[in-house]
DOKOL-899639 format. One record per residue (C-alpha): x, y, z. Coordinates in nm, 2 decimals. Each point is the difference from the previous one (the first is absolute). Layout:
BEGIN
     c1     c2     c3
      X      Y      Z
...
END
This chain:
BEGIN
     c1     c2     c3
   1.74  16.67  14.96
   0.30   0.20  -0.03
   0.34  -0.16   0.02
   0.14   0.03   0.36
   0.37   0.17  -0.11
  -0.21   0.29  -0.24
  -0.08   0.30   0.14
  -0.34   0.02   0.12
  -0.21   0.08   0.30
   0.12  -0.15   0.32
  -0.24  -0.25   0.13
   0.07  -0.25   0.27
   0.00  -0.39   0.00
  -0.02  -0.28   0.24
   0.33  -0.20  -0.04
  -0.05  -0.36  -0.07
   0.16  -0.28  -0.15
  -0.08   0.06  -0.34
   0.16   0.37   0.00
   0.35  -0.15  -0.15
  -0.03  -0.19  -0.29
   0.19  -0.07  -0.28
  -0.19   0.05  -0.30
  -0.31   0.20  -0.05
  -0.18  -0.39  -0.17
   0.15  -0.17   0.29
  -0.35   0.14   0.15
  -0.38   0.08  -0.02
  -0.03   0.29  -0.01
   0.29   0.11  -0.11
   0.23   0.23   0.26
   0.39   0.04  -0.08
   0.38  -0.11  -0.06
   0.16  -0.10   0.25
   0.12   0.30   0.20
   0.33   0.06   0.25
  -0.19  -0.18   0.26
  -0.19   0.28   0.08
  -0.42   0.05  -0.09
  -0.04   0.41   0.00
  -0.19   0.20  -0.25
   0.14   0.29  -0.19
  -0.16   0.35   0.12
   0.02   0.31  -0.17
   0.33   0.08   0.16
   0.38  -0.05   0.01
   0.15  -0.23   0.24
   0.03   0.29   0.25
  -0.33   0.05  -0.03
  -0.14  -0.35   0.01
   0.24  -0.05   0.35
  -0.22   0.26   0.17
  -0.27  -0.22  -0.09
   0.19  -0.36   0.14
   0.22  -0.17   0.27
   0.25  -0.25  -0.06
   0.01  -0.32   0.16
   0.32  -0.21   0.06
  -0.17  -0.38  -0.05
   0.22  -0.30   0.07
  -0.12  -0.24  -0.27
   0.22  -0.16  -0.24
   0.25   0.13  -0.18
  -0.10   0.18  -0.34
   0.21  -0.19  -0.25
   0.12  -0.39   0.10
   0.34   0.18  -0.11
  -0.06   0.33   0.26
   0.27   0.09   0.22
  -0.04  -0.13   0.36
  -0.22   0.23   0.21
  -0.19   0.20  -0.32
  -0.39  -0.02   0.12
  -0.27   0.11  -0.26
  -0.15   0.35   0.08
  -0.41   0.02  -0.01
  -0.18   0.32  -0.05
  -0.37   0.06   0.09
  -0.22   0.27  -0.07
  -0.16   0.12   0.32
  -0.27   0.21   0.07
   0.00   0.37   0.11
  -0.10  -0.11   0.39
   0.21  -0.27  -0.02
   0.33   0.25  -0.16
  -0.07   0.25   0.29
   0.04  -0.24   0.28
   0.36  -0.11  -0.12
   0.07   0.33  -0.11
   0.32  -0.03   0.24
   0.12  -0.31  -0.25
  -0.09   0.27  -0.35
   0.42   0.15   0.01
   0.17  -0.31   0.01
  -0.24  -0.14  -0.24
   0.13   0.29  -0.28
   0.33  -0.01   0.13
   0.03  -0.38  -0.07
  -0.24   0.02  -0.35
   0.27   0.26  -0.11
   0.34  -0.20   0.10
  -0.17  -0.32  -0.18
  -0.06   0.22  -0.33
   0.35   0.10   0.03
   0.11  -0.35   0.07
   0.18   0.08   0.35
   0.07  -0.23   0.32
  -0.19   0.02   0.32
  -0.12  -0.21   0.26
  -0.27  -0.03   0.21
   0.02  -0.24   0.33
   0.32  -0.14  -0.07
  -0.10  -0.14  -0.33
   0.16   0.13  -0.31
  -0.16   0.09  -0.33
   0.29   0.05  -0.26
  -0.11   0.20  -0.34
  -0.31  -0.18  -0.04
  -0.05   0.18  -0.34
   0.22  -0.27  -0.19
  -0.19  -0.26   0.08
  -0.33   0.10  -0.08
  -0.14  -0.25  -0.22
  -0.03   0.16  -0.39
  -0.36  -0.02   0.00
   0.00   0.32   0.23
   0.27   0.19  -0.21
  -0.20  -0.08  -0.31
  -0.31   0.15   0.18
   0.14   0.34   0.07
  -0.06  -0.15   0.39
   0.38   0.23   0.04
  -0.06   0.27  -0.21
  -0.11   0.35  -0.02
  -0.34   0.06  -0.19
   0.16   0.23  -0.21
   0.23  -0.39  -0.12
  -0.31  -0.17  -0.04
  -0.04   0.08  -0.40
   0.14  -0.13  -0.27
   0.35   0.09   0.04
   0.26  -0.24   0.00
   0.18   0.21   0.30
  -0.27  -0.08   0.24
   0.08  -0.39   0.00
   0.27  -0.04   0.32
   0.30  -0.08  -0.17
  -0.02   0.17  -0.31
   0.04   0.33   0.09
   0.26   0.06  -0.24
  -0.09  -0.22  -0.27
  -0.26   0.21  -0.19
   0.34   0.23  -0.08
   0.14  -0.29  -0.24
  -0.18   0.05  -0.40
  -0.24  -0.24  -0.07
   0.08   0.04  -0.40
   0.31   0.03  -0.21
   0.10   0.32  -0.15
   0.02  -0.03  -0.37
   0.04   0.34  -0.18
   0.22  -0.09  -0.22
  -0.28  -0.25  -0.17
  -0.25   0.27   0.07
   0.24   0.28  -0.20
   0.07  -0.25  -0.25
  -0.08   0.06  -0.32
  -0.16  -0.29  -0.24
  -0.18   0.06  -0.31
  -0.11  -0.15  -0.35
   0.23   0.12  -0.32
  -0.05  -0.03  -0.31
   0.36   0.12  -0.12
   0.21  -0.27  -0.20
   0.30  -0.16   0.14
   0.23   0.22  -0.27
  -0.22   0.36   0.17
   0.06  -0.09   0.38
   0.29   0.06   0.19
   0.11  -0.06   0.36
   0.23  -0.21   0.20
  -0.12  -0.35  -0.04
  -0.26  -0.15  -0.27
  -0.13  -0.35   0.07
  -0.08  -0.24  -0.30
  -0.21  -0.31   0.09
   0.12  -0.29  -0.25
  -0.16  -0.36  -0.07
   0.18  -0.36  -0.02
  -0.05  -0.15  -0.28
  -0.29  -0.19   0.01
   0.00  -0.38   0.06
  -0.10  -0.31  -0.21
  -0.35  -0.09   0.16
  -0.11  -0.22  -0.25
  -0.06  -0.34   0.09
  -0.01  -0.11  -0.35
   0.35   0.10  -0.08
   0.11  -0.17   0.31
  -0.14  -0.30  -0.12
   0.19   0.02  -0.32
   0.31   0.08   0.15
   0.03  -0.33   0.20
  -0.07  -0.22  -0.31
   0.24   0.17  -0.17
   0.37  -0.21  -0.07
   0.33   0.07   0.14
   0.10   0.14  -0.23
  -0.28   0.28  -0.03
   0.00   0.02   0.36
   0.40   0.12  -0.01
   0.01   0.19  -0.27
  -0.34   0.17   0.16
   0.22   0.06   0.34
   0.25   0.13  -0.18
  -0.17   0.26  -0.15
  -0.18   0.08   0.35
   0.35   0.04   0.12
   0.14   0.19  -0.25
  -0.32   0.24   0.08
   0.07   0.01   0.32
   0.38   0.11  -0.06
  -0.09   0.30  -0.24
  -0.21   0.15   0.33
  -0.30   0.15   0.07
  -0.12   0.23  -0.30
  -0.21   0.34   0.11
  -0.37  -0.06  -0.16
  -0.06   0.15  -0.39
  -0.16   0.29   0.04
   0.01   0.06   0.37
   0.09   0.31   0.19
   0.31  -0.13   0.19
   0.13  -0.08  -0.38
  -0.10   0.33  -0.04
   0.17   0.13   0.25
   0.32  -0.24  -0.05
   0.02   0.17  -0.37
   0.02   0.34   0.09
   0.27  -0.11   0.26
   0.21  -0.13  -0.24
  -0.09  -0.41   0.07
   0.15   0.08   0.38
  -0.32  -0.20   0.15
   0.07  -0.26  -0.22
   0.36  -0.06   0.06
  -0.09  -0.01   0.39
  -0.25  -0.24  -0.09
   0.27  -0.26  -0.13
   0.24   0.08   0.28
  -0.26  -0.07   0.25
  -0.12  -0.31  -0.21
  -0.37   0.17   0.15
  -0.32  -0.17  -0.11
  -0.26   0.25   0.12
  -0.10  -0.26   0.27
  -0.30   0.17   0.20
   0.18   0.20   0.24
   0.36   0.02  -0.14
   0.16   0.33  -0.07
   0.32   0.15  -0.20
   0.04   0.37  -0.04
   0.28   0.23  -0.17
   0.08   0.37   0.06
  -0.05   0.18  -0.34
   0.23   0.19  -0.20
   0.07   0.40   0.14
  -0.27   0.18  -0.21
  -0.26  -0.25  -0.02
  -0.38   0.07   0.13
   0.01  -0.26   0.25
   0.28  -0.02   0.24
  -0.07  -0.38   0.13
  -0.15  -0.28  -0.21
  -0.11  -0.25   0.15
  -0.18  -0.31  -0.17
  -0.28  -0.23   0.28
  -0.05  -0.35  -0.11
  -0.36  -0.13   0.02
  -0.01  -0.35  -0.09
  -0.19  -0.13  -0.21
  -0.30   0.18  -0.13
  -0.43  -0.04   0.03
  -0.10  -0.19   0.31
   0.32   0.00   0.23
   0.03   0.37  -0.04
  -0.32   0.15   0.19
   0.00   0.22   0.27
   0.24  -0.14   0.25
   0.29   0.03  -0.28
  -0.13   0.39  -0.05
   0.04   0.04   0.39
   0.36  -0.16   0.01
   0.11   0.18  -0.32
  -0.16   0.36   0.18
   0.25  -0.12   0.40
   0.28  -0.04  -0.27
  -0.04   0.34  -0.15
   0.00   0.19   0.37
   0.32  -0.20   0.15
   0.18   0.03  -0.31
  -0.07   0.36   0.03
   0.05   0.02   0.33
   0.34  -0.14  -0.04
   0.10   0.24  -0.31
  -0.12   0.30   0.19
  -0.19   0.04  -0.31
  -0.26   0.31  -0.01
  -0.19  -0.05  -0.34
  -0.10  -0.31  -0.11
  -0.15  -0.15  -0.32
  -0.13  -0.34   0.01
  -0.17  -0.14  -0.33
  -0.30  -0.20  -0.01
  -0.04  -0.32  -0.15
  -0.19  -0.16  -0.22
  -0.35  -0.10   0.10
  -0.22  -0.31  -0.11
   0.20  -0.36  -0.06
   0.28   0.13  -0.17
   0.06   0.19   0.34
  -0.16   0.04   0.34
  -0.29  -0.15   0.06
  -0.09   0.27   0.30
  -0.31   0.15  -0.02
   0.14   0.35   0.14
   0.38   0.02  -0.07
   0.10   0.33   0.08
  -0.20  -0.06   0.33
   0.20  -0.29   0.06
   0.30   0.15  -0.03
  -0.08   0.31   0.21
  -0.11  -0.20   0.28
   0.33  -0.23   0.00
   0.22   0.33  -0.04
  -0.16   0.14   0.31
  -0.03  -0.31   0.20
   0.39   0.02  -0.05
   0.01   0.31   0.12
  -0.14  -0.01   0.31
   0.25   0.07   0.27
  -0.12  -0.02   0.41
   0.24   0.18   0.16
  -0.26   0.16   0.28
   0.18  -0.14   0.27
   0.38   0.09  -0.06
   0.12   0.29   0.08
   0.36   0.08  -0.22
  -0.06   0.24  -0.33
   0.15  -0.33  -0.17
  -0.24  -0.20   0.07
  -0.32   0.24  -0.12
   0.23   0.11  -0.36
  -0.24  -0.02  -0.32
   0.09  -0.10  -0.28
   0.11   0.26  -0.30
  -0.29  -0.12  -0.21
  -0.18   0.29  -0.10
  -0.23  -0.11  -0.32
  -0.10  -0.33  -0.20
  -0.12   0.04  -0.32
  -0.20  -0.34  -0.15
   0.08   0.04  -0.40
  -0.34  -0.17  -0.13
  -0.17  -0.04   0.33
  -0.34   0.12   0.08
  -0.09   0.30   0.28
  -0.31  -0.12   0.09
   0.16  -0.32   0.14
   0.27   0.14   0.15
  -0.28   0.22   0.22
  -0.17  -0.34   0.13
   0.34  -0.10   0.06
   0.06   0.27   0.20
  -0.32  -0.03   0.20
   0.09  -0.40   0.07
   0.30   0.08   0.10
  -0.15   0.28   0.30
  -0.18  -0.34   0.13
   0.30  -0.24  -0.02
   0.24   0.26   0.17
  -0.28   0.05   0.25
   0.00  -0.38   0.10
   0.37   0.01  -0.06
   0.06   0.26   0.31
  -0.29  -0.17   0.19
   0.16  -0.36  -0.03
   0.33   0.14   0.09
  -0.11   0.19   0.29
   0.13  -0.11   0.38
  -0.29  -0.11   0.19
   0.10   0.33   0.24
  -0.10   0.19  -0.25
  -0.27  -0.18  -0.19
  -0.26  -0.06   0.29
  -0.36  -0.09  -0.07
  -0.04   0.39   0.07
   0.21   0.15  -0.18
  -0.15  -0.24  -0.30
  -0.34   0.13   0.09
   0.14   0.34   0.00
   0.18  -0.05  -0.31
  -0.31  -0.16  -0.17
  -0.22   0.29   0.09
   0.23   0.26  -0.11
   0.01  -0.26  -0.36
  -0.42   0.08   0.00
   0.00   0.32   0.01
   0.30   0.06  -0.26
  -0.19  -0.22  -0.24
  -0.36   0.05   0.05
  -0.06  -0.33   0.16
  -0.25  -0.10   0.25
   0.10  -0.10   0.36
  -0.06  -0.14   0.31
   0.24  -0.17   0.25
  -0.15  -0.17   0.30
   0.19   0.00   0.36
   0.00  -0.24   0.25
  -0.35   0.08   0.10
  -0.17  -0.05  -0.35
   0.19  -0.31   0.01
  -0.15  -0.15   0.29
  -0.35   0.13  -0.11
   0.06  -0.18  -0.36
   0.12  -0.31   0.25
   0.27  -0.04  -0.20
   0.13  -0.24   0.22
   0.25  -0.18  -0.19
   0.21   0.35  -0.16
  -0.01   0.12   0.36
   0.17  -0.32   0.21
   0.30   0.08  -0.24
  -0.04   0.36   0.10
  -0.05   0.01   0.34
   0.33  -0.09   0.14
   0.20   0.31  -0.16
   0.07   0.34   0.12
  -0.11   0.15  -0.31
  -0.38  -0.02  -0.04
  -0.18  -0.14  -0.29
  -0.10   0.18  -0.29
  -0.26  -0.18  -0.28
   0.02   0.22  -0.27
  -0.22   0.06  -0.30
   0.07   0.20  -0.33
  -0.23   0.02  -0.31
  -0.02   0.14  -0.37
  -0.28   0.06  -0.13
   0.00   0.11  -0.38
  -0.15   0.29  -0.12
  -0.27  -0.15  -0.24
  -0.20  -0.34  -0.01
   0.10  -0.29   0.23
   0.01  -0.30  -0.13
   0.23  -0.20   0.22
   0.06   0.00   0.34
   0.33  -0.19   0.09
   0.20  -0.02   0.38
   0.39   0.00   0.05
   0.11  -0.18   0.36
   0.34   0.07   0.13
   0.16  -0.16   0.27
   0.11   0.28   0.23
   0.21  -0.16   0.25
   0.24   0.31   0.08
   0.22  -0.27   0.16
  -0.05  -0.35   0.11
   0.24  -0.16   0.31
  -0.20  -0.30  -0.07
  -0.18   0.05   0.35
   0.11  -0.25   0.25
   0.08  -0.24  -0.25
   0.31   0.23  -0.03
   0.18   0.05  -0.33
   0.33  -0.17   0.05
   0.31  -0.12  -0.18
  -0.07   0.01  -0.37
  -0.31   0.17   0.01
   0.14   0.32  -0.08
  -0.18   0.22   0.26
   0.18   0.30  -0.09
  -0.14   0.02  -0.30
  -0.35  -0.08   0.11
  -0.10   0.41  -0.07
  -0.05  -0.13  -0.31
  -0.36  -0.17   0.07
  -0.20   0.25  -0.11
   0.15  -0.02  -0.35
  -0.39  -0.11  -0.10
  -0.10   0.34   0.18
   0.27   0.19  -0.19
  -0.13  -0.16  -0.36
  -0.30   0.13   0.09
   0.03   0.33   0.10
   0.24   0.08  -0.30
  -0.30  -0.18  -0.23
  -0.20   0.26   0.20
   0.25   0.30  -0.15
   0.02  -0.11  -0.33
  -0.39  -0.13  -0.05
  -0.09   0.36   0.17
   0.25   0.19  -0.23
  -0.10  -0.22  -0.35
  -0.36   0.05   0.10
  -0.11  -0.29  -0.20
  -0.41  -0.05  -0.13
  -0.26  -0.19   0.12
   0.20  -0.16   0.29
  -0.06   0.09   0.39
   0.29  -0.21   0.19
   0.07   0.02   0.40
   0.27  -0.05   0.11
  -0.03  -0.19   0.36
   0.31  -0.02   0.25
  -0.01  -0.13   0.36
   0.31   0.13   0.13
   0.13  -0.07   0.35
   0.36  -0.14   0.16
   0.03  -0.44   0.11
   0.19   0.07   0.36
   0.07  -0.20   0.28
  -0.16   0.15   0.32
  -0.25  -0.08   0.33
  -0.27   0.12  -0.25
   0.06  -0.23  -0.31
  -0.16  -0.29  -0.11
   0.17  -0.34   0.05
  -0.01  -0.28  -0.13
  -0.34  -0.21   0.08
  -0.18   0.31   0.03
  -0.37  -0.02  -0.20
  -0.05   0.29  -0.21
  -0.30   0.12  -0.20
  -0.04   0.18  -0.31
  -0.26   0.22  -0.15
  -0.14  -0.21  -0.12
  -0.06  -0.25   0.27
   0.25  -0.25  -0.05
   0.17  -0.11   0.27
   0.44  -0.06  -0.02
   0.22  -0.21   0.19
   0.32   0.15   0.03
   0.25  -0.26  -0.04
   0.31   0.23  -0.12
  -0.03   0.36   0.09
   0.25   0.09  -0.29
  -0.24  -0.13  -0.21
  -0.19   0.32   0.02
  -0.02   0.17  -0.30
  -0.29  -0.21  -0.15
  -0.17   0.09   0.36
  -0.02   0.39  -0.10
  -0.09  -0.10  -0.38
  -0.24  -0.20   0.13
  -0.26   0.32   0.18
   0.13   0.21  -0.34
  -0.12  -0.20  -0.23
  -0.34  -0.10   0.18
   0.01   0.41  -0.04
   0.07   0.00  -0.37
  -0.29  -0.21  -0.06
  -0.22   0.15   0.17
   0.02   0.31  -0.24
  -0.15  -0.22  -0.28
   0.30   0.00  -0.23
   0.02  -0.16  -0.29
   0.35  -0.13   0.05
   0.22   0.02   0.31
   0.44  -0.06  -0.05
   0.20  -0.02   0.29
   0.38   0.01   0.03
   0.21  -0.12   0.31
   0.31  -0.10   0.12
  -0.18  -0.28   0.14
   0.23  -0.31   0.00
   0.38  -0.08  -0.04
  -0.11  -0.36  -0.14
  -0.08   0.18  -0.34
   0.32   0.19   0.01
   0.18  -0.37   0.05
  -0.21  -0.12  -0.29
   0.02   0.30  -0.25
   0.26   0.17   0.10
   0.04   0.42  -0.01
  -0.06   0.07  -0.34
  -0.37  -0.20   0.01
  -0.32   0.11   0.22
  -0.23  -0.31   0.05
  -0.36   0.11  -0.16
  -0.30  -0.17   0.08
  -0.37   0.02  -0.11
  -0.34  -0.11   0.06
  -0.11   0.03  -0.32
   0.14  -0.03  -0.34
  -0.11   0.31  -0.17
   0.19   0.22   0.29
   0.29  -0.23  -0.03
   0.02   0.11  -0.35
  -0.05   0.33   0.04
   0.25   0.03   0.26
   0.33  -0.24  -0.17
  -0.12   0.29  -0.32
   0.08   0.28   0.18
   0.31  -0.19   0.13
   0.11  -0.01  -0.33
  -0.07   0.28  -0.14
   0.20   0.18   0.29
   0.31  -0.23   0.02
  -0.10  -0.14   0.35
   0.10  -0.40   0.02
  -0.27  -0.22   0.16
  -0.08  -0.35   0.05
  -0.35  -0.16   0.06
  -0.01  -0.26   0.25
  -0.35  -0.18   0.15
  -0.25   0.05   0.25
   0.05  -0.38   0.08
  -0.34  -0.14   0.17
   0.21  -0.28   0.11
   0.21   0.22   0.24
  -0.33   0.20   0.14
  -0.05  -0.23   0.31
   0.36   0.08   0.10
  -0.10   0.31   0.13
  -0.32  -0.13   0.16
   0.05   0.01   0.40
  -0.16  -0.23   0.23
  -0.11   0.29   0.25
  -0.08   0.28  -0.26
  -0.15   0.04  -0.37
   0.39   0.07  -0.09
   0.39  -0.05   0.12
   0.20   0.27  -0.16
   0.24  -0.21  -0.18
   0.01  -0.33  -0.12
   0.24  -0.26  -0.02
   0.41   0.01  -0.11
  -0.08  -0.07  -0.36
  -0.17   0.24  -0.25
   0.01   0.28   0.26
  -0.07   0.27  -0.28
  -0.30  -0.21  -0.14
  -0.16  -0.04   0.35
   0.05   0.39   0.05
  -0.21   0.09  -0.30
  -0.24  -0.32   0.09
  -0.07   0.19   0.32
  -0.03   0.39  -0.16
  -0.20  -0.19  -0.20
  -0.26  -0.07   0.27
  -0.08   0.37   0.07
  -0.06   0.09  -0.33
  -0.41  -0.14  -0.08
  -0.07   0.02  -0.41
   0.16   0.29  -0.10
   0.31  -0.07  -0.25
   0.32   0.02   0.14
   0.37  -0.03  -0.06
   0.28  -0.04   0.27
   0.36   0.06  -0.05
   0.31  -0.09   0.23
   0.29   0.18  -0.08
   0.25  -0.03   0.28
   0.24  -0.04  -0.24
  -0.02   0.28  -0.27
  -0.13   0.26   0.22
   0.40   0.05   0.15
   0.28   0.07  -0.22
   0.31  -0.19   0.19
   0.25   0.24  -0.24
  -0.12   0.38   0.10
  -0.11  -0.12   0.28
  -0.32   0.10  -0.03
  -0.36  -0.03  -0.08
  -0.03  -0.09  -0.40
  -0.36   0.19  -0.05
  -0.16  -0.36  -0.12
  -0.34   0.00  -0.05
  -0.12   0.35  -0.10
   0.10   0.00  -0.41
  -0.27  -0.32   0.03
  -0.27   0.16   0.22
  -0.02   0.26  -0.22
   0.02  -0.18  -0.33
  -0.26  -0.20   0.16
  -0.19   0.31   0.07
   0.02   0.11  -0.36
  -0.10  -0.33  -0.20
  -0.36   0.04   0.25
  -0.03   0.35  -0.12
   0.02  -0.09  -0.39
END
């Protein structure tokens, strides 16, 4: 059966009590939303045209909101037949008449009784419908929502053409051939005494030995840190004349991972700027999050010179240097992650100035990483903009519209599911989040496929709330709602995996990529607490806390996911705020069913300088979010809230193996103000170890 508000044939109903409702599972079969307190089907027409078909009755029942102004009656519109239209034809002019100052949102009265710009308080159900719309709103444009006429002028992505013009390339010139403005020189501390052994010894040794052995540690210390035998910044300090070095001593510097001194060269000298990084000590505690900080160091520090050319030599690799498996990647990535400047939504010329940076040459580094680099980085920017989007301008639409237009760029399939599909798929639990917004719900659903032999099949999940009031158990106080656009940051690690994995076009590997997007709003239309929802997969939900709604919409997606037949399914949300009081904003929470995903997963972590922390799918906490009424409550008790959020994912997901992370904490970066891009460096290093 057609839904009531989409164009159609006009066929007439008997009205009855059942004709408003207030979710289409409220019912068997099932009808509609709640409407404006009205039951009329759409014709072919426009309003004009549908008034020639209807008459308006004034009905004196109660009051359309407990909060309506005194003396605003609901308005009821039947569909009559032909006979029936002809005998009150006399009634047809003051029908339109009326019908048009309503859609205008005029005064008029009729027996005394005034009905005062009814349009406002049309409950958002109807708005969401198109119910007050032209047909020509009803597609996917973000103009045809009531209310955001204006919003689909704002950019929904961050101009960046100064990374795009930005030149970055392996060189194989020596530091005595290049020349430019500055050249970076990563240095090592000396390395530490590890050996338990000597430890040992030294505390059996005397007093004596022990002060004369201080001594000489002190007198080490006094005659300063030396530049390494035979490394390039000693290199460099010799054809400088030992200038490094004396800035060394007068900055007593160590080379501690992250320190810095620098010196201006001599007039005449290839290099303008030298500047020397510290990182640490070498092997394990130098991977790929030390590459990434040494690359954000290189782009301010440019940024600030208002260099143009760069050099930046690599170091060493293997235990004697970095331990990362792609340096040059590692450093590209951090450089560009520091570059990344939103300045969409201001408006002054200051504001939107790139930097002077023009090309970075890596002395040592290899091209063929700094290419993946480049391809990761499309994907993290992508989630980057998405996280960091307002929730005006990142609707479920425009994310479906944005996804599609990502499909077709990249060769991906897709499919993306309205409100109708929704109900047909009885996805009961995604759509009692969804049904109280204005902005309709949009399940969308990318995937690669590679070229040749398939011989894994994995699913991506991403929460996509676009923006969660917490429902009407409001966000107040410290709950930050302002920043609450952020809660599709799992969506927004997806869809840049999507960019990346579709641009890399890894082997063997097909991965979806699965995102149930829709708004959490307070409306007549939205679920409330002690409402019984039920997911796809039959399970029935108490709703205790409506802000507790994100594992709701994961719930139908990952009944979904499995019902693909994947091999593995991951999904990332911003799920709780308990694992951000536990871990933090520089850890996700990670959990797994299984133990060869988990090591799969806390790999790729690794390998992509991504901090995680396992915690457990505790069976003691599973019969804290057993409810006495349903098969489940939708949270559990005050303690372990992150560990009952999983427990419960964890209940819509039958035997496939699956991973869940909650990273409310790293997905926001409190500094920029601004989403951080967390999670796609490890979806796609996850992608990559499945293809090998």
């Amino acid at each position: 059966m057609p839904h009531p508000l989409r164009l159609g044939t006009a066929t007439s109903r008997p009205l009855n009590s059942r004709s408003v409702t207030t979710s289409a599972f409220d019912q068997d079969p099932p009808q509609r939303d709640a409407e404006v307190g009205s039951t009329f089907r759409r014709g072919a027409g426009s309003w004009e045209s549908d008034a020639a078909r209807a008459t308006v009755e004034l009905l004196h029942v109660r009051s359309m909101r407990p909060h309506a102004p005194r003396g605003v009656r609901r308005l009821k519109i039947r569909r009559l037949s032909n006979a029936t239209m002809r005998a009150r034809s006399g009634l047809l002019a003051v029908s339109l008449v009326m019908l048009k100052l309503l859609r205008r949102g005029g005064a008029w009265s009729i027996g005394g009784v005034g009905v005062r710009r009814l349009l406002p308080l049309y409950p958002a159900a109807a708005l969401s419908s198109g119910a007050f719309s032209t047909p020509r709103q009803r597609g996917l444009s973000l103009s045809a929502i009531r209310g955001a006429e204006l919003d689909s002028s704002l950019p929904l992505f961050a101009e960046e053409k100064h990374i795009d013009k930005l030149a970055i390339a392996a060189d194989s010139s020596t530091v005595e051939d290049w020349s430019g403005d500055v050249l970076f020189v990563p240095v090592f501390a000396e390395p530490r005494e590890t050996s338990s052994a000597s430890a040992d010894a030294e505390t059996e040794d005397d007093d004596e030995e022990n002060g004369g052995e201080e001594e000489a540690s002190n007198a080490a210390r006094s005659a300063g840190f030396v530049l390494p035998d035979g490394s390039v910044a000693q290199l460099v300090d010799r054809r400088l004349e030992g200038l490094l070095s004396d800035v060394v001593d007068e900055m007593e510097w160590k080379a501690r991972a992250g320190s810095t001194v620098w010196a201006r060269a001599p007039r005449g000298h290839a290099s303008k700027k030298v500047v020397l990084y510290g990182l640490g000590q070498p092997g394990d505690k130098c991977g790929a999050e030390a590459m990434q900080k040494f690359g954000a160091y290189v782009a301010s520090f440019s940024a600030q010179q208002k260099a143009q050319k760069v050099g930046v030599v690599m170091p060493a690799v293997g235990e004697a240097g970095t331990t990362a498996e792609a340096p040059s990647q590692d450093l590209v990535m951090g450089l560009l992650g520091a570059m990344y400047k939103d300045s969409r939504f201001k408006s002054s010329k200051a504001a939107k100035k790139a930097p002077k940076l023009e090309s970075i040459a890596l002395l040592g580094g290899h091209e063929e990483e700094i290419q993946r680099a480049k391809a990761i980085w499309s994907g993290v920017q992508l989630a980057k903009d998405l996280v960091s989007a307002p929730a005006n301008v990142l609707t479920p639409t425009s994310m479906a519209e944005m996804a599609a237009s990502l499909a077709k760029e990249l060769g991906l399939e897709c499919e993306i599911f309205d409100k109708e599909e929704i109900l047909k798929r009885k996805m009961g639990a995604y759509y009692g989040v969804a049904k109280g917004a204005v902005h309709p719900p949009k399940f969308i659903h990318l995937c690669y496929k590679p070229s040749g032999e398939t011989k894994t099949k994995v699913a991506i999940v991403g929460k996509g709330l676009t923006f969660d009031s917490g429902g009407y158990n409001l966000k107040v106080g410290a709950a930050t709602i302002e920043l609450m656009k952020k809660d599709m940051g799992g969506s927004g690690a997806t869809f840049g995996a999507a960019r990346a994995i579709g641009t890399l076009k890894p082997k063997n590997v097909e991965v979806h990529f699965i995102v149930a997007a829709c708004e959490n709003m307070v409306s007549d239309t939205a679920m409330r607490p002690g409402d019984i929802l039920q997911a796809s997969n039959g399970k029935t939900i108490e709703v205790i806390n409506t802000d507790a709604e994100g594992r709701l919409t994961l719930a139908d997606a990952l009944v979904f996911a499995e019902g693909l037949e994947v091999d593995r399914i991951v999904d990332l949300a911003t799920l709780t705020g308990a694992c951000t009081i536990a871990l933090g904003t520089q850890y996700a929470g990670f959990w797994a069913s299984s133990e060869d995903i988990a090591s799969e997963v806390m790999g790729a972590a690794k390998s992509a300088g991504e901090k995680l922390w396992r915690l457990p799918l505790a069976p003691e906490y599973e019969a804290d979010i057993k409810s006495k009424i349903a098969d489940l409550k939708n949270v559990g008790g005050r303690g372990g809230g992150a560990i009952t959020a999983a427990l419960f994912l964890k209940e819509f997901v039958k035997t496939t193996p699956w991973a869940h992370f909650d990273f409310s904490g790293p997905v926001w970066n409190g500094k920029t103000g601004s989403g951080s891009g967390y999670g796609v460096k490890l979806l796609v290093r996850w992608v990559e170890d499945l293809s090998k």
